[in-house]
Structures are given as C-alpha cells and as structure tokens.
N, C-alpha and C positions, 0 to 999 in steps of 0.2 A: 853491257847495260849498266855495271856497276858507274864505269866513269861518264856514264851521261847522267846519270843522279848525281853524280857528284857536281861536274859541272852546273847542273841545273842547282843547285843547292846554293851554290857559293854565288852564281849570277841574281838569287833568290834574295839573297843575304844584303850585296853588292847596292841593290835595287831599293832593298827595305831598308837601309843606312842612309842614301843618297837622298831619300826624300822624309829623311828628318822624324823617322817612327822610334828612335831610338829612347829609351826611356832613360832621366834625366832630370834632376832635380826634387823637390822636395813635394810630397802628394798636396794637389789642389784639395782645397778647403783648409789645409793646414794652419795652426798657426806659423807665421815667419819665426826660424828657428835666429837665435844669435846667429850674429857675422863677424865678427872679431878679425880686422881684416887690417893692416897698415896704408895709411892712407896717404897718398903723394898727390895727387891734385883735387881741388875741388874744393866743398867749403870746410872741409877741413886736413891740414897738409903735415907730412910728418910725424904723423903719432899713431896709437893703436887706438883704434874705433870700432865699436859694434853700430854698425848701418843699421841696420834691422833694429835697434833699438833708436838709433836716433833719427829713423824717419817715423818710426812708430804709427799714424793712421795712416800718411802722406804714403800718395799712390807713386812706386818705385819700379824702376826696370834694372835687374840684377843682372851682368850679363858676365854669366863666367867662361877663362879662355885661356886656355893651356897653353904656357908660353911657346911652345915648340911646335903648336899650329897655329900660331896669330899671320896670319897672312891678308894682303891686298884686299882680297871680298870681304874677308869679316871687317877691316878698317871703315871699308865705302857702304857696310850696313850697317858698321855703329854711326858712322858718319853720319847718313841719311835720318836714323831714328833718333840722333841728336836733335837735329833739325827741323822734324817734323814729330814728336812726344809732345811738345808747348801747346801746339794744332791740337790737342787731345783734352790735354788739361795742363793748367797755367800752372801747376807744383811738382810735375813731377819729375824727378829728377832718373836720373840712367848711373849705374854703378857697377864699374866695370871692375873685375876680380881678376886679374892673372895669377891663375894657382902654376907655380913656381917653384923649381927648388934652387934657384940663381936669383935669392933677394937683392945681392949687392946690385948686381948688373939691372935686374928689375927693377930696382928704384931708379939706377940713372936711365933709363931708357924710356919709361912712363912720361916725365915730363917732355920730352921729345916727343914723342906720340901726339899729348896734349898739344905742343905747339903746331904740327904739323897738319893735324886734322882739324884743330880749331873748333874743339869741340865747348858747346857753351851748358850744357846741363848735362854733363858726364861727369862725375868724380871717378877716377882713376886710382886702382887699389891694388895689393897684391896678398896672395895668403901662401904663406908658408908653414906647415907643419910636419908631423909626425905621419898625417895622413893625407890622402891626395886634394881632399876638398875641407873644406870647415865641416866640422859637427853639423849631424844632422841633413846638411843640404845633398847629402846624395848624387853628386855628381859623378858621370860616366865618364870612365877617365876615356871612349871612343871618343865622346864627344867635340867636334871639334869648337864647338858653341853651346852652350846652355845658355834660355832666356826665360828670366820665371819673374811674372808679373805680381805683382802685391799690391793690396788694399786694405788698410782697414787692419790690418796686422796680422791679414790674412791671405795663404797663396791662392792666387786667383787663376793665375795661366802656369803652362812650363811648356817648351818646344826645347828642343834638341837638335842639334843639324851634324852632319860631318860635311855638307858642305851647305855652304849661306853666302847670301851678296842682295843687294841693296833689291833686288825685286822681292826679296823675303819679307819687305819691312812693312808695305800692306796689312799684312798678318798679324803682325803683330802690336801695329796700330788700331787694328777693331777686337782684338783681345784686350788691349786695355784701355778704348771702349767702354765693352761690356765690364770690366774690372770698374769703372768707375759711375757705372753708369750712366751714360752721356747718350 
C-alpha cells in the first residue's frame, strides 16, 4: 500500500508541474522589484541595466529561463509572443533573462538566438549572481520558464511552466489584456 501512495504522489507532483501550477515570480499587485540584468540585445546592448526601472509605466513581458532548460518550445513560444505582444499593445516590449552562471558563453550565444529567431520586441539579457534569480523576483529555480507581466510599475500576471510551447501564448496574451486593460 505504501508504494502505491508513493507512486500516486509523485504522478500527483509529475501532473501538478506539467500544467504550470508551480509558484514562480514575484506576488501579483506587487510593486516591479529592480532588474539589474546585462543587456545583449535590444534597445539597449552591452551594459548593466535595470529594466524594471527603465520601462517604468510601459506594459512589459519578463520572461525568465535557465540556461540549462532553454529548449525548442520555449524558443517557438517566445517566438510567437514576439510576434503577437504588438496585437495587444503597441509599447510593449518582452525581456528575456537567462539566469546563468556561464556569462561569457551567454553573451556570445544571446545574439545568436536574437538572429535566429528574429525576434523584433524582445531584448535579450542575462543575470548572473550570487544568487539564482535577481533580488526580489522569486524565481523557482524548477521552473523551466517564468512569465510575469507588468503594468503600471506594477506585477500584474506570473505563470510558471516546466514545460511551454507556442499554444501557451493564448494565455498569456489575454493576461496582458487584462494587465493593460484593453
């Protein structure tokens, strides 16, 4: 009896991961904490930047991603919410964070990425510290994706996925929506 709880536990777990309940970024209504992130593509390249201060009202999509899961589906659903974020509102921009502890290799590899997917309202970043995510932002280091929408200087959505691909991006399109009120 005991290893049919167990099993049922872990397929329990397995299930509840799968479809993105995983808790993950920083609490809705918050203020947007500092982002202190280096910045390789986008409107602004090579330096240290806090996003979070320099989008300040301007409705943003933060999408952070452990170099060591960035795979295929998460490319073709940042790809797609590239693509269609404009469809939403005309400022908002997508800021992509690979939390990191291979900065050199991160930096040369980011612009690649950028060329590859041809991304037009993505700035592409990377955080490396002391600790797994930037201050404040709470990230689950399961997570194979965190996306936490902001408005207003304030968090408005967060989803979490261990696994994501371009039919996710629906979702996350009428959350920031509702983030902008449209």
């Amino acid at each position: 009896m005991r290893n049919v709880f167990l099993v049922f536990s872990a397929v329990a777990m397995i299930v509840q991961l799968s479809y993105g309940q995983l808790s993950s970024g920083p609490a809705v209504g918050s203020d947007v904490p500092a982002l202190q992130v280096h910045a390789v593509t986008g409107p602004v390249t090579y330096t240290q930047v806090d996003y979070a201060s320099q989008r300040g009202d301007q409705p943003t999509i933060y999408l952070f991603v452990p170099r060591d899961k960035w795979d295929r589906p998460i490319a073709r659903f940042i790809k797609q919410l590239d693509q269609q974020a404009g469809e939403v509102h005309k400022d908002v921009l997508l800021v992509g964070v690979w939390l990191t502890d291979n900065p050199e290799s991160t930096r040369e590899y980011l612009p690649l990425a950028q060329q590859s997917l041809k991304l037009d309202r993505t700035a592409l970043t990377y955080f490396h510290g002391d600790d797994y995510s930037p201050a404040d932002w709470a990230i689950n280091d399961r997570a194979h994706l965190t996306v936490v929408i902001a408005n207003r200087k304030k968090v408005a959505s967060t989803m979490s996925y261990v696994s994501v691909n371009e039919t996710d991006v629906p979702k996350v399109l009428r959350a920031l929506q509702e983030a902008v009120g449209q």
